[in-house]
Backbone bond lengths (Angstrom), bond angles and torsions (degrees), N, CA, C in turn:
res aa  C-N    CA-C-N  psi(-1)  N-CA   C-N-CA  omega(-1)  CA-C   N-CA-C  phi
1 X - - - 1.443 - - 1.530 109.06 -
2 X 1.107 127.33 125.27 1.388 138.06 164.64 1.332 130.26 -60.82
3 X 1.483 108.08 118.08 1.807 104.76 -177.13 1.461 111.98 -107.48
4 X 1.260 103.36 -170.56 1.835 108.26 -166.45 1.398 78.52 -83.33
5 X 1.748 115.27 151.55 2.079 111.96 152.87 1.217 71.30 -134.37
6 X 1.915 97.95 153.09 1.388 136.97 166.27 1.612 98.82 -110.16
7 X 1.024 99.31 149.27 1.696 119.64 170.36 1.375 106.25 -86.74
8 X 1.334 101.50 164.44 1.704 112.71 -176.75 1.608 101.71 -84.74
9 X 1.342 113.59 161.59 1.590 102.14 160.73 1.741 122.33 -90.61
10 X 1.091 117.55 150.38 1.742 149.21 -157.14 1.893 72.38 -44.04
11 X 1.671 105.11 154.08 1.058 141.59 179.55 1.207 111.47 -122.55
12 X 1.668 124.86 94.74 2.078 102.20 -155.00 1.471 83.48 -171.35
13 X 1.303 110.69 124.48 1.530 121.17 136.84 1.358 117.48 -79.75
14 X 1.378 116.47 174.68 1.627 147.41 -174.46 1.451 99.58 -47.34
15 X 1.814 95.70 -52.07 1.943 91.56 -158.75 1.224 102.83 -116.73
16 X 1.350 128.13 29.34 1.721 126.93 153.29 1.507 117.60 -50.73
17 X 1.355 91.27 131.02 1.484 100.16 -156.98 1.869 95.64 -128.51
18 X 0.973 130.01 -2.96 1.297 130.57 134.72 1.857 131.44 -132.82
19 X 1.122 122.59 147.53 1.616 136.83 -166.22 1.538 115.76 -134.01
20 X 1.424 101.99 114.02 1.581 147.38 -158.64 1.754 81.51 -100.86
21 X 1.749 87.61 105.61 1.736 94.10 158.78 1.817 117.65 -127.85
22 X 1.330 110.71 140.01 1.153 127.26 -173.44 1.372 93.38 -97.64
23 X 1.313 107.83 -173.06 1.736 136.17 172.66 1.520 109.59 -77.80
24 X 1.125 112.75 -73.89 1.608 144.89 -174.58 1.435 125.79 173.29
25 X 0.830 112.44 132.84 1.489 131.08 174.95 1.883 104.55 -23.19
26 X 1.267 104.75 137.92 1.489 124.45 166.51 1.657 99.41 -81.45
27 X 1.333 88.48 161.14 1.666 106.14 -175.81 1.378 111.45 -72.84
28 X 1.574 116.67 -26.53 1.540 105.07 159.82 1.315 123.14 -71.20
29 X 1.622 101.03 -45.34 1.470 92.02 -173.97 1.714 128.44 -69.41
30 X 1.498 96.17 -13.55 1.536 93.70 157.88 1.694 130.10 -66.63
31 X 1.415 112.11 -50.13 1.615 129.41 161.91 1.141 93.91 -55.97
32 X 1.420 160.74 -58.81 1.604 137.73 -174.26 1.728 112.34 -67.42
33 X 1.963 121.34 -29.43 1.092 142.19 -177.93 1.975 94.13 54.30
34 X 1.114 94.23 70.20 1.142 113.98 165.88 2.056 115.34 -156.47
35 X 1.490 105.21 140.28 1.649 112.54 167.17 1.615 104.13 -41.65
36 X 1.169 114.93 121.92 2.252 123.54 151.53 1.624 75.16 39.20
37 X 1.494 104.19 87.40 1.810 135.43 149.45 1.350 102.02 -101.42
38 X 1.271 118.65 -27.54 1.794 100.57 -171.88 1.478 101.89 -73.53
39 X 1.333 116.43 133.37 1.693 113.16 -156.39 2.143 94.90 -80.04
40 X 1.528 117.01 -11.87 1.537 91.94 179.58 1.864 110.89 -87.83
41 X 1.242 121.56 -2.54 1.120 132.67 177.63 1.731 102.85 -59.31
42 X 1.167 123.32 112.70 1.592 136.40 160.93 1.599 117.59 -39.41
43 X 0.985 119.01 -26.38 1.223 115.37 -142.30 1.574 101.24 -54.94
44 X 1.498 117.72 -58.22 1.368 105.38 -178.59 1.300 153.84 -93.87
45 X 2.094 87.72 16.40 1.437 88.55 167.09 1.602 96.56 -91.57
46 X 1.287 138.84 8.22 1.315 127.07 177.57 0.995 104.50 -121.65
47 X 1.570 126.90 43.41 1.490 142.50 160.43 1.461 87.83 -118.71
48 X 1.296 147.69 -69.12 1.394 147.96 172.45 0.892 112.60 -21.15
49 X 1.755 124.56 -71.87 0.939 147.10 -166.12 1.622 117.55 -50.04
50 X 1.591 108.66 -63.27 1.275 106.88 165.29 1.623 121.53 -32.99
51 X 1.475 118.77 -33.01 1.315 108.19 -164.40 1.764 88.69 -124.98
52 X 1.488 104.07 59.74 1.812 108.57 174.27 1.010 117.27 36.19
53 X 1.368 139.36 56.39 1.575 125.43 -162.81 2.170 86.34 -152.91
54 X 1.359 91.76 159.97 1.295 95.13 146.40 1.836 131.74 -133.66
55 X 1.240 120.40 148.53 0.815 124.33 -141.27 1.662 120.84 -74.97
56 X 1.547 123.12 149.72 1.727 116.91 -148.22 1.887 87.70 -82.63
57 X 0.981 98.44 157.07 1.498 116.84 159.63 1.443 124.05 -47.09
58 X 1.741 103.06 -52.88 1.487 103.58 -158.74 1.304 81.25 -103.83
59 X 2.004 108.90 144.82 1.099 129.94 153.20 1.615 115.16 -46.48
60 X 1.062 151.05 -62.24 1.403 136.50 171.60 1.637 124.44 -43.89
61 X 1.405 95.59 -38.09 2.047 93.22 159.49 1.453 114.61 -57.00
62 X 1.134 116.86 -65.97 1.761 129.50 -174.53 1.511 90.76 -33.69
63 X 1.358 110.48 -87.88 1.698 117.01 -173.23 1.835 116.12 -43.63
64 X 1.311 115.79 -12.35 1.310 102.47 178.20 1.961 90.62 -98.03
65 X 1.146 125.57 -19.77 1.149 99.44 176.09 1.737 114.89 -117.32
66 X 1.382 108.09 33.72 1.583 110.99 139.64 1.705 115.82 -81.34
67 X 1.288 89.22 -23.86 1.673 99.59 178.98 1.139 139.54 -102.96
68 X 1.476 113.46 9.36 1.425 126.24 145.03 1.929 106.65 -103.82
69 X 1.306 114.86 3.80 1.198 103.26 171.55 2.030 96.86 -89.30
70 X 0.886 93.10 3.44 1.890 103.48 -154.61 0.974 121.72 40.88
71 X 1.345 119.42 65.88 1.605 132.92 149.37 1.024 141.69 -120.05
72 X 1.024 121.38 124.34 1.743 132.08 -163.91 1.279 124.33 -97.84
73 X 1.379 110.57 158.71 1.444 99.11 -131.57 2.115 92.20 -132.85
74 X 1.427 139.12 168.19 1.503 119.47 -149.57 1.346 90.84 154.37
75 X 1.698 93.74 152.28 1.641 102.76 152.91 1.513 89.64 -144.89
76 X 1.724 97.67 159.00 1.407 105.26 177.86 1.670 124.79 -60.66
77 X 1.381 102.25 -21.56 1.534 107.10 -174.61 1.974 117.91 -96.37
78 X 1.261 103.71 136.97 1.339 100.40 179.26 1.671 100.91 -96.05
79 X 0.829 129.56 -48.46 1.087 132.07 -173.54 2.216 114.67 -136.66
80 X 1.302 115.52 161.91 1.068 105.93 -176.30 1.760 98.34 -173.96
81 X 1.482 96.94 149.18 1.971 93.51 168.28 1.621 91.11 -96.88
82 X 1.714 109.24 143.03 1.473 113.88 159.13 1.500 90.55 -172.33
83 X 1.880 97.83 153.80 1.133 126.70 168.43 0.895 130.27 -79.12
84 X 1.630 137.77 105.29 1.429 123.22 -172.73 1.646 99.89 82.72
85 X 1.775 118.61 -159.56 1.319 120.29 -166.51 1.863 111.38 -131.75
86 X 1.523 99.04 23.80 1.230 99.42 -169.69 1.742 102.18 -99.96
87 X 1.541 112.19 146.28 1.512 95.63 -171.30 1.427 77.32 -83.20
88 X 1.263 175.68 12.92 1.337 123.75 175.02 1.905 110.26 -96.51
89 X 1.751 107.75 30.78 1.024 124.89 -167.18 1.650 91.35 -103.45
90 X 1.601 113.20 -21.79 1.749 98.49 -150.86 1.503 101.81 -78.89
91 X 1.388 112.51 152.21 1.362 123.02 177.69 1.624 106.04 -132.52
92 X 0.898 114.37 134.91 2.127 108.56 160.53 1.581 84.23 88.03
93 X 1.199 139.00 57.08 1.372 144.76 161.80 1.561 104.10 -63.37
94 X 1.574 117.45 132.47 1.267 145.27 170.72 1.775 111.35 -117.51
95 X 1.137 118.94 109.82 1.778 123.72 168.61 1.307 113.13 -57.79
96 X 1.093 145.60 135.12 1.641 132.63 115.14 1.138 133.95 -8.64
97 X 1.540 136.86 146.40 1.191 124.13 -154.03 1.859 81.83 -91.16
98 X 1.124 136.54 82.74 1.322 114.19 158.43 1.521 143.16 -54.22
99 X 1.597 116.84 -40.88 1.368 101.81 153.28 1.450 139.32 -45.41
100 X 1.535 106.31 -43.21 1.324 100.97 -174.70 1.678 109.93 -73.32
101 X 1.437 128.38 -33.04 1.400 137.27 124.64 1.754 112.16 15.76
102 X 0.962 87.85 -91.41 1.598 105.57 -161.77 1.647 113.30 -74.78
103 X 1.200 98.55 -23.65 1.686 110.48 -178.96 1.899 111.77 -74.21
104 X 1.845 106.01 -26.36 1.502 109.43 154.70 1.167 119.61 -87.20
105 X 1.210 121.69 -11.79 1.618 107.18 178.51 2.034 100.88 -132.76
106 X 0.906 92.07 80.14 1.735 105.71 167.78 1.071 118.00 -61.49
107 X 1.280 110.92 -20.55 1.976 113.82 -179.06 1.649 106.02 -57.31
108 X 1.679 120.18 -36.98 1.245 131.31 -172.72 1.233 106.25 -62.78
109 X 1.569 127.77 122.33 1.275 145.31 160.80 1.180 127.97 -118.76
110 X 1.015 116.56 5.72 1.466 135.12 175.82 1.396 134.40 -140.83
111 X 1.396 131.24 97.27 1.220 130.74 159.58 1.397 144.99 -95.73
112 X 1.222 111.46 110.37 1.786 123.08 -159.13 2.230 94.43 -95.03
113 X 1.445 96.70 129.06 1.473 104.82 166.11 1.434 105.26 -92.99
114 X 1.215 112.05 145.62 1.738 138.09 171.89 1.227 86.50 -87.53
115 X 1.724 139.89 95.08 0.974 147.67 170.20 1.784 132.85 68.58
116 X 1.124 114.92 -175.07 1.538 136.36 -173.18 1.721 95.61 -40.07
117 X 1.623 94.61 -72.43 1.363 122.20 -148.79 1.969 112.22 -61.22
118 X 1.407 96.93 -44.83 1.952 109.89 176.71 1.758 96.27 -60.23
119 X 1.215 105.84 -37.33 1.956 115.76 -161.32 1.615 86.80 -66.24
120 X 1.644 130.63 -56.91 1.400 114.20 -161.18 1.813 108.76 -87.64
121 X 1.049 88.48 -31.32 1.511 85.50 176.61 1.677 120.91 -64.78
122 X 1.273 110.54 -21.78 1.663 115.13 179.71 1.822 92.14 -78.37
123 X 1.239 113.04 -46.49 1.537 126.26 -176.59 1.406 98.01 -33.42
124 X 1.278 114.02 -91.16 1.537 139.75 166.93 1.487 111.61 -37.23
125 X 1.287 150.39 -7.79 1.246 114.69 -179.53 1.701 86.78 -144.85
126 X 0.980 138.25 9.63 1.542 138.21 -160.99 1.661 101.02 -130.13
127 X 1.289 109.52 129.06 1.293 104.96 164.76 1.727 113.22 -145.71
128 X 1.308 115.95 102.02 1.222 130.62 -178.97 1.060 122.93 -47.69
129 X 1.624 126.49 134.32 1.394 122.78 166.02 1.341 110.79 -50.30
130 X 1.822 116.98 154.85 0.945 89.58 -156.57 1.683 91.07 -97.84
131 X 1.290 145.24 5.47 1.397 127.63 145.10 1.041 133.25 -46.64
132 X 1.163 128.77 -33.54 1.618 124.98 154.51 1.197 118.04 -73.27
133 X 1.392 139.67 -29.08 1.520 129.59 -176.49 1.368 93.43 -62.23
134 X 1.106 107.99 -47.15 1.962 98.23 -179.56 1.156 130.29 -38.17
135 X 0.820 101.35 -14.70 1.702 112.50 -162.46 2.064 113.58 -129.16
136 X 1.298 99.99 -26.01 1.710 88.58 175.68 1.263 85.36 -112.00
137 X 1.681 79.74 137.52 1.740 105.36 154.33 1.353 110.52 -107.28
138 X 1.566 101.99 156.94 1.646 106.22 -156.89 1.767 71.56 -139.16
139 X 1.699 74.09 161.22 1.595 112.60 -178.72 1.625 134.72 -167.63
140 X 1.216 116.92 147.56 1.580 119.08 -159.24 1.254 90.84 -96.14
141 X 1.628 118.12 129.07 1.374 116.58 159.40 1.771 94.26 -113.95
142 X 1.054 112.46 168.43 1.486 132.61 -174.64 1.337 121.02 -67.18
143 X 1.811 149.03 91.08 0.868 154.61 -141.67 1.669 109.95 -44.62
144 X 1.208 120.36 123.50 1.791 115.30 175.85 1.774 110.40 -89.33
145 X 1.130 112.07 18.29 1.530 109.07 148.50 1.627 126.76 -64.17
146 X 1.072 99.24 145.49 1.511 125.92 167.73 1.798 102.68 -31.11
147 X 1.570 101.25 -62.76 1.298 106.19 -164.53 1.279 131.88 -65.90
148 X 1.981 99.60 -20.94 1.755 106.06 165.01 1.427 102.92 -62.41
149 X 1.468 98.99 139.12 1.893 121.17 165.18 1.230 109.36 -62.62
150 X 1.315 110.92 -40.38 1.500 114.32 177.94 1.563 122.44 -19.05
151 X 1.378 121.44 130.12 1.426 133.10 172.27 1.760 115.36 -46.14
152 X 0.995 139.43 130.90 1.415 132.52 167.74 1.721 117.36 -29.53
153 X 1.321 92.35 -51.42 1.836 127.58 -168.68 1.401 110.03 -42.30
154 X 1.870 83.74 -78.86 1.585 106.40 175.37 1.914 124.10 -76.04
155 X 1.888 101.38 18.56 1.262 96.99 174.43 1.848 88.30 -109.22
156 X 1.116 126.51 -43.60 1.256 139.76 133.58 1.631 105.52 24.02
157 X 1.378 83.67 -99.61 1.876 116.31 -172.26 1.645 94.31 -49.07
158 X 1.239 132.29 -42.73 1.210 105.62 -173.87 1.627 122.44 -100.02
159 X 1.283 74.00 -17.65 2.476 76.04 172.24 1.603 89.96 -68.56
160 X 1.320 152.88 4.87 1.587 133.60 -174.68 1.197 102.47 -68.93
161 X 1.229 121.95 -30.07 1.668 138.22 -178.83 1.717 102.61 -50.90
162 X 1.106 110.10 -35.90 1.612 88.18 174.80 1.828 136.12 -102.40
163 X 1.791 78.72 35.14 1.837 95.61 161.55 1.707 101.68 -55.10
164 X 0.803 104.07 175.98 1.719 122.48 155.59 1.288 113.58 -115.82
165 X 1.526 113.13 124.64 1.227 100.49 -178.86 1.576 107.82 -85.19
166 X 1.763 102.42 -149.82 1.626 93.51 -168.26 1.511 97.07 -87.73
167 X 1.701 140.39 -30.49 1.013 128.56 -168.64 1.692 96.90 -77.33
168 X 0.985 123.21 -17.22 1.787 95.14 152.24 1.084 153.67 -60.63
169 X 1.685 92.67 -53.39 1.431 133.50 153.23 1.913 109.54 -27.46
């Protein structure tokens, strides 16, 4: 049977200059109310990793150093009905207000999807002013769930893309 999920709220300083979007929160990581709590989810040893490190224990470390890496952190969905924690469960999809989003924090020029599923669903239910579409480029990195087959390596090799370079910087 399918229940209501709420999304977490946006993870973002002033001068984040790139934004990491998920689907919506898993059923743990809502009951922990923390970003990728379900401990087989990748996400943050291949947030570490990208920047040679391995990753802190406590949830308040992690988030202070997405945020001196300045990256911000989101899923496209505010709300949604689904069964269990799999997106190909979600039904009755609700967006985030992303314009109004992005219109306080202009520093953001970059948006990377946590897979397939955040990439079509922002597609489909989001439609950007078009002064900001001008300006962020978006991109699919390879889902850091458990359930992608995907290699560690080659999920690895392609999240590197969300360094900042120096003209962000």
């Amino acid at each position: 049977m399918s229940e209501l999920t709420c999304g977490l709220p946006a993870v973002v300083r002033d001068d984040s200059v790139v934004l990491i979007l998920g689907t919506i929160p898993s059923r743990a990581s809502i009951k922990m109310n923390e970003y990728y709590g379900n401990p087989g989810n990748q996400f943050w040893k291949l947030i570490f990793k990208v920047f040679g490190m391995e990753p802190n224990a406590e949830y308040e470390d992690r988030i202070a150093f997405l945020q001196e890496k300045r990256i911000a952190l989101w899923d496209v969905l505010i709300t949604c009905e689904r069964e269990g924690s799999s997106d190909s469960n979600i039904q009755h999809p609700r967006a985030n207000e992303f314009d109004d989003f992005l219109h306080h924090h202009k520093t953001i020029t970059h948006i990377f999807f946590n897979g397939k599923r955040s990439e079509e669903l922002f597609n489909r239910l989001v439609t950007l002013d078009s002064g900001i579409e001008s300006y962020i480029v978006k991109e699919r990195l390879p889902s850091s769930s458990s359930a992608n087959p995907t290699k560690f390596e080659q999920k690895l090799e392609r999240w590197r893309r969300i360094v900042p370079d120096s003209k962000r910087m």
